[in-house]
Backbone bond lengths (Angstrom), bond angles and torsions (degrees), N, CA, C in turn:
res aa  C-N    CA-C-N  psi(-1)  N-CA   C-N-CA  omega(-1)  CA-C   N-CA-C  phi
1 X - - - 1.452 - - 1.525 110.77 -
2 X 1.019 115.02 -41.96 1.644 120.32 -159.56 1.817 92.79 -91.93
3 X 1.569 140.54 -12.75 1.515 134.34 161.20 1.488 102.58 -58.76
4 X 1.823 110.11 -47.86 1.183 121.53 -158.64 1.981 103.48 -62.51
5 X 1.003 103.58 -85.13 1.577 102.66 153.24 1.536 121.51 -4.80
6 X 1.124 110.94 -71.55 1.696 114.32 -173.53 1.642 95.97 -64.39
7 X 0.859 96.48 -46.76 2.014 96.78 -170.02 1.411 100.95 -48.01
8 X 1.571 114.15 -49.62 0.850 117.25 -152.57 1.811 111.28 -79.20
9 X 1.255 106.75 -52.38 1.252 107.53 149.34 1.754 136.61 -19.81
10 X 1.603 102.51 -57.07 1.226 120.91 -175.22 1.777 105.46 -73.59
11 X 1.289 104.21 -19.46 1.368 75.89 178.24 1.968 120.06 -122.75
12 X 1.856 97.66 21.49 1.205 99.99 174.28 1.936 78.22 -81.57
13 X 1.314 122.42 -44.96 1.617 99.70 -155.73 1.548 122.11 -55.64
14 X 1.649 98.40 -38.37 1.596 93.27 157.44 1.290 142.41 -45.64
15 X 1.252 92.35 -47.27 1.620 104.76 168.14 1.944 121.67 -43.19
16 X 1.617 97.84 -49.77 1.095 104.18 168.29 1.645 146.94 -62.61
17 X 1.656 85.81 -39.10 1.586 101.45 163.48 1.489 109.97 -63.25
18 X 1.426 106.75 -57.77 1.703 114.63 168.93 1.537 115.37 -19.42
19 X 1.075 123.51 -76.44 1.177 138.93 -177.57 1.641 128.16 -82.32
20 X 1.477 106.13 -21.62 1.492 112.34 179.40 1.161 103.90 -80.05
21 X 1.511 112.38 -70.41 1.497 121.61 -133.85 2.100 78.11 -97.32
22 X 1.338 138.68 12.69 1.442 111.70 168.52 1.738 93.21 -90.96
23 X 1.105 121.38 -48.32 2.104 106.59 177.41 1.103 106.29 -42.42
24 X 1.848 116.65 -53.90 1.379 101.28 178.63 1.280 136.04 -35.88
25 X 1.384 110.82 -52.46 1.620 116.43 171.48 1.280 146.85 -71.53
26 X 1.667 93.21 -36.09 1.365 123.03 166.05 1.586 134.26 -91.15
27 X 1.448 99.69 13.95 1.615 91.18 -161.53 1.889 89.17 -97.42
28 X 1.557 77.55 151.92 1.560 92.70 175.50 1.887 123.42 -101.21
29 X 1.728 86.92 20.20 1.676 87.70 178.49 1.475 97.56 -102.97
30 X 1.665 100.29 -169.27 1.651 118.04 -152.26 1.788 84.38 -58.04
31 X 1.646 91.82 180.00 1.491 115.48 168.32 1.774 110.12 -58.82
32 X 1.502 116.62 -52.76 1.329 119.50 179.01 1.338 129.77 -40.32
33 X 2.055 110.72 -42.67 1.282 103.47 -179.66 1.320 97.99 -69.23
34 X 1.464 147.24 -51.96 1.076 136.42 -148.62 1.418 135.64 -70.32
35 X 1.283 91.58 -23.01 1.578 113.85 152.59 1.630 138.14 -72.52
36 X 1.758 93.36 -38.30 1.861 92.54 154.09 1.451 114.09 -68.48
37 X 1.735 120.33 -27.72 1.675 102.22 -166.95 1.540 104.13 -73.53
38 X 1.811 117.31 -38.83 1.384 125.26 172.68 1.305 114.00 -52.24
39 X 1.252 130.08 -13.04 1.696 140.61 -178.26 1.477 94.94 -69.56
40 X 1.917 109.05 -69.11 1.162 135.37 -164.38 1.435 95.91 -46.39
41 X 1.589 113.86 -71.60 1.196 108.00 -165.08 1.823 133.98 -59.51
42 X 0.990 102.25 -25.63 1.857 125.90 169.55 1.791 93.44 -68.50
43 X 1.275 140.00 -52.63 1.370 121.05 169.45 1.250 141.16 -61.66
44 X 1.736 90.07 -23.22 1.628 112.65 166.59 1.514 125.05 -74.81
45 X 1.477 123.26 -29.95 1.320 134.18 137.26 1.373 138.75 -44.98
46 X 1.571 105.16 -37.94 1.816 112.06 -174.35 1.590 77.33 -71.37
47 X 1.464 117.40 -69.03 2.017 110.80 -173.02 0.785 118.29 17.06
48 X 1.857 74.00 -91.85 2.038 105.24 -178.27 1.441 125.20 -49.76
49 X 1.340 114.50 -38.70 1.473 114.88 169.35 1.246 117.37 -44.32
50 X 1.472 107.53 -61.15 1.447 132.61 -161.23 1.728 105.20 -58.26
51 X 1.466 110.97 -63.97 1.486 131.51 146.06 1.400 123.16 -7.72
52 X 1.414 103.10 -83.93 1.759 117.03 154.65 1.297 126.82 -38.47
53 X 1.200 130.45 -69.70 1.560 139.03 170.03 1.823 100.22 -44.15
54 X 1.262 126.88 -64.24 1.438 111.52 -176.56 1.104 125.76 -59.52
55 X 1.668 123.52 -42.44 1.002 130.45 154.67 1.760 137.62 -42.97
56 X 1.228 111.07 -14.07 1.341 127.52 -175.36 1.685 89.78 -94.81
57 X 1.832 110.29 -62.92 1.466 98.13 -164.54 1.793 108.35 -65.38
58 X 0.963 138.80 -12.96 1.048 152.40 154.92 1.684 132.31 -34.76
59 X 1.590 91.92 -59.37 1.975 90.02 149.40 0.913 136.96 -108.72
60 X 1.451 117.85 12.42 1.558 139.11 152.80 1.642 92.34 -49.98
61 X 1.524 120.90 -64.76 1.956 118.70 -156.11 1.488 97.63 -67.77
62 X 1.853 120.80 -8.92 2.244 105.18 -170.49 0.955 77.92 -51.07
């Protein structure tokens, strides 16, 4: 249970970097979008953290 979890975990964050943080770097629009998607993506991380961490202490207590 707890591989399944981490896997699973590990690869929404990829996902996110994947897709967040490459507009972030690469985008060729104004300064503004890139700073709302870098907004987006830093909230999309606290989530997963937040997500992750409960979820861990969670099947630590089965």
């Amino acid at each position: 249970m707890k591989f399944l979890v981490h896997a699973f975990f590990i690869i929404l964050i990829l996902l996110v970097t994947f897709f967040g943080l490459g507009p972030v770097l690469y985008a060729d629009g104004i300064v503004q979008e890139r700073i709302w998607t870098a907004a987006v993506v830093i909230v999309l991380y606290a989530i997963l953290v937040f997500t992750y961490s409960r979820t861990i202490k969670w099947i630590k207590k089965k």
